[in-house]
C-alpha positions in Angstrom: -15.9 22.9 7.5 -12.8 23.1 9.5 -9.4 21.2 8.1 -8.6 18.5 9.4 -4.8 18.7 10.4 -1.9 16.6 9.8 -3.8 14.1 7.1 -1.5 14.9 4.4 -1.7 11.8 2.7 -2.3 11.8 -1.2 -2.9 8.2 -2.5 -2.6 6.8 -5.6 -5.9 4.6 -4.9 -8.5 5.5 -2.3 -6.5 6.2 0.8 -7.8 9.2 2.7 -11.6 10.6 1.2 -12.8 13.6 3.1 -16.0 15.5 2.4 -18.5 17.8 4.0 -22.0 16.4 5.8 -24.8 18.1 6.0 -22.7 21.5 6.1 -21.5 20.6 9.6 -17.7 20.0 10.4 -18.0 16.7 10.2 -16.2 14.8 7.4 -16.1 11.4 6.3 -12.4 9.8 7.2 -12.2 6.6 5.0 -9.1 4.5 4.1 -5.8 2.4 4.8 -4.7 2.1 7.9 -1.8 0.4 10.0 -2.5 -0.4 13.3 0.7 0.4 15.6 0.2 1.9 19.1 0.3 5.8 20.0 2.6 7.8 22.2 0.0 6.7 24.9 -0.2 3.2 24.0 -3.8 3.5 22.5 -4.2 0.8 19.5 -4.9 3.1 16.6 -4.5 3.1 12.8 -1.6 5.1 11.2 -3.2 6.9 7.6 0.6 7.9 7.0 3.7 7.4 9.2 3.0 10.2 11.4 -1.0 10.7 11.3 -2.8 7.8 13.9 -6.3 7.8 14.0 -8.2 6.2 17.1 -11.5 4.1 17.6 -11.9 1.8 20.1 -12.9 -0.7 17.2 -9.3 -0.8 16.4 -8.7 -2.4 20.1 -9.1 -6.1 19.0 -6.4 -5.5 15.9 -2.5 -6.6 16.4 0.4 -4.1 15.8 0.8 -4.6 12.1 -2.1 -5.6 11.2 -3.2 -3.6 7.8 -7.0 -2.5 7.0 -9.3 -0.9 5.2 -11.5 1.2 7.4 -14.5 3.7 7.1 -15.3 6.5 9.9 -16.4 10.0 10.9 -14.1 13.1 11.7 -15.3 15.7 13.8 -13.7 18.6 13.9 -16.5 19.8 16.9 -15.5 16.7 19.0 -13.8 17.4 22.5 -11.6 14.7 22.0 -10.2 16.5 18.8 -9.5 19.6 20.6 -5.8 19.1 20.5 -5.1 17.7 23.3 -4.3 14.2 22.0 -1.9 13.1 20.1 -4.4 11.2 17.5 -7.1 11.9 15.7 -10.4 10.6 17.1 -13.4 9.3 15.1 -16.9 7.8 15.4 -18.6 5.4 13.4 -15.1 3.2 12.4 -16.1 -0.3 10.8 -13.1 -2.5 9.2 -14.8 -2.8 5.9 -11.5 -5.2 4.9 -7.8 -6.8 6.8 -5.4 -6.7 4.0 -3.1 -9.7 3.2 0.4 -8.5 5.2 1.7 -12.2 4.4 3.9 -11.8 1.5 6.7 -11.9 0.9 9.7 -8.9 -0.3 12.8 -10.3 -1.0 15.9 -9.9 -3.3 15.8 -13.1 -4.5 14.9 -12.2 -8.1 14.7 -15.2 -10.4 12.3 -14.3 -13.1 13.2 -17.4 -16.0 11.6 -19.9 -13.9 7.6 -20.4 -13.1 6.6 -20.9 -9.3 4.0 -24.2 -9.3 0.6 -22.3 -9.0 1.8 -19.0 -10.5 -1.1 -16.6 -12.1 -1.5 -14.3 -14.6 -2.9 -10.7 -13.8 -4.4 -8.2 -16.3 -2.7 -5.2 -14.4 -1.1 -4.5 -11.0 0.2 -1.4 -9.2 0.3 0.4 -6.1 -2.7 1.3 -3.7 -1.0 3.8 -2.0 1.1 6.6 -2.4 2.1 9.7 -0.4 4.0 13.2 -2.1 7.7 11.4 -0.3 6.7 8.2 0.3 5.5 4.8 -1.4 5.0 3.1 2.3 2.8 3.3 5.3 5.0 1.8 8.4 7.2 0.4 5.9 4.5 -1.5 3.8 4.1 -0.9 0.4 0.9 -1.9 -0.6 -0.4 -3.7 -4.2 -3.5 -4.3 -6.3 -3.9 -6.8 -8.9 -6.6 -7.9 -11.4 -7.4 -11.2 -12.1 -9.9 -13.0 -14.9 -11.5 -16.6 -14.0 -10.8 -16.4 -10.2 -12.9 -16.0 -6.9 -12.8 -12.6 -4.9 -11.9 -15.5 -1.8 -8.8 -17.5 -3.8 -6.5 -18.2 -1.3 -2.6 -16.9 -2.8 0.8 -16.0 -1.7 2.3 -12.8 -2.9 6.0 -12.3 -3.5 7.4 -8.8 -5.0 11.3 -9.5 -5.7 13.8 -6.8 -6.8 17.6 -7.3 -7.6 18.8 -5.7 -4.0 21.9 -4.0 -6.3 20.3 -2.7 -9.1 20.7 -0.2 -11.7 17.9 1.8 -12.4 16.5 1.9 -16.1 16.1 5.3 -18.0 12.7 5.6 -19.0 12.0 9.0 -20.9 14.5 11.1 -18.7 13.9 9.3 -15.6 15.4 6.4 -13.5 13.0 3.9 -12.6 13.3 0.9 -10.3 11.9 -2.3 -10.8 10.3 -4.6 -8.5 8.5 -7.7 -10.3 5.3 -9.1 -8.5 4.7 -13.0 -8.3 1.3 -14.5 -7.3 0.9 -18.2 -6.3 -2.5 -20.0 -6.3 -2.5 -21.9 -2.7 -6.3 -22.8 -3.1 -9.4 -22.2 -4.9 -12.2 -19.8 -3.0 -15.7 -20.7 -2.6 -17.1 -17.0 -3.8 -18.0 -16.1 -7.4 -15.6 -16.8 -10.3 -15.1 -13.4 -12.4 -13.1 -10.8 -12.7 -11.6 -9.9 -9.2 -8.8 -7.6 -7.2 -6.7 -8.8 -4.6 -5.2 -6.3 -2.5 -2.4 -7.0 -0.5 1.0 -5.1 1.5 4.2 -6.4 1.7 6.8 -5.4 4.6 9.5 -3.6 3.0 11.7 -3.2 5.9 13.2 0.2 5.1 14.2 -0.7 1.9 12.9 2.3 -0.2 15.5 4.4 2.2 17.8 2.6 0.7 17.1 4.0 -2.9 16.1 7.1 -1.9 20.2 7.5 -0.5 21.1 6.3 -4.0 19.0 9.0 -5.8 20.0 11.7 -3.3 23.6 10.6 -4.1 22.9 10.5 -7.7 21.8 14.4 -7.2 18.0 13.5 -7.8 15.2 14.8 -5.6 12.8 12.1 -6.6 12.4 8.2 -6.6 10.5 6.3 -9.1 9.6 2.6 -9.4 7.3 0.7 -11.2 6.0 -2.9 -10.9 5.9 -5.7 -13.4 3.7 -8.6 -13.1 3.1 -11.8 -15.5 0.6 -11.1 -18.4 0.6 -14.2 -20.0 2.5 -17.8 -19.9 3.3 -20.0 -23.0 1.3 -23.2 -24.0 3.2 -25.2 -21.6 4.0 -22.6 -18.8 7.4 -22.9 -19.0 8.1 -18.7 -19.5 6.3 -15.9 -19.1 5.8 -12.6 -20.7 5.8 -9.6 -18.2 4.0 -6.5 -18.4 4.8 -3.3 -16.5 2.4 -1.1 -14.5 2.9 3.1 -14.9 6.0 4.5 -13.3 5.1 5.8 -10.0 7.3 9.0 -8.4 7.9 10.6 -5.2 9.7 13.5 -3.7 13.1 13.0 -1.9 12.1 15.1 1.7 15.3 16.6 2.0 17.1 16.8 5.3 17.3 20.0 7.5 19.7 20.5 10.0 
């Protein structure tokens, strides 16, 4: 099988699966996408800032609109010869639109309760690249929930203190961000155990730290998300918990 260039996108979840079929050079091209336009002003789905994929199932999408996708990659297709500047594939289906809604903002203010806030049993990022935590500037989250349905209707805030000082955490400095889930309404689907995966807009922010670390004389960034474990009997305070500390390279600058 032939590699397929540019797709060098490493994800902390599933984010980019590729494997052989049938011994052919085809290869199955699943994962999260942001739809933006191309150089030619095809609709397609960016897999990382600089890798768009095209299907013409992605024509009825709006420019920032962030999906789960599946699809085929062949390496024998014409219209993968090079001579575009985006990968084509066959098959595409939107398994899943991710919830872009939420909101990132420094307006941390963890000692009071939102009405409607939930607990999670764990949260942490979905994707992840060797030098970056974003895709077009979203960072996007999982959570786990008990005693909810897969179709509950939230709103997702991640907060961070815009000025902070990063904690040492064995050797390294870590950056918080601290994730906030509201209940708008309940969903009609199956109460269980369930995940809600969502992306927030960042709006460059991560370039931001990843100046500080440079300046520091680090060459990597590392961040980590808490999220509410647990409230008190009368849900007046919360205890946090803290996912694992995630890390990526500084790409350095070359003149």
């Amino acid at each position: 099988m032939k590699k397929l260039k540019s797709l060098g996108a490493v994800a902390v979840a599933t984010v980019l699966l590729t494997s052989c079929l049938d011994g052919n050079n085809e290869s199955s091209l699943n994962g999260i996408g942001v739809i933006d336009y191309s150089d030619d002003f095809r609709t397609v789905a960016y897999i990382d800032d600089y890798t768009p994929v095209y299907s013409p199932v992605f024509k009825d999408l709006k420019t920032g609109d962030c999906i789960y996708f599946t699809s085929t990659y062949s390496s024998d297709d014409p219209a993968n010869n090079g001579s575009n500047k985006y990968v084509t594939v066959t098959n595409a289906v939107v398994t899943n639109k991710i919830d872009n809604d939420g909101y990132f903002n420094s307006q941390l203010d963890t000692a009071n309760i939102k009405p409607g806030e939930i607990t999670a049993l764990n949260a942490g990022l979905l994707y992840a690249t060797q030098y970056s935590y974003t895709l077009k500037n979203y960072l996007f989250v999982g959570s786990s929930h008990e005693k909810v349905p897969a179709d509950q209707d939230n709103t997702y805030f991640l907060e961070y203190d815009y000025s902070q000082e990063p904690q040492t955490v064995d050797g390294k400095r870590v950056y918080d961000f601290f994730l906030r889930i509201v209940k708008n309404a309940d969903g009609k689907g199956v109460v269980g155990t369930n995940p809600f995966n969502y992306a927030f807009n960042t709006h460059g922010y991560f370039k931001t730290l990843q100046s500080k670390e440079t300046a520091a004389g680090n060459e990597t960034l590392n961040i980590r998300i808490n999220y509410i474990k647990e409230f008190n009997k009368d849900t007046t305070a919360a205890t946090w918990a803290k996912s694992q500390i995630y890390q990526t390279q500084i790409l350095k600058e070359t003149n």
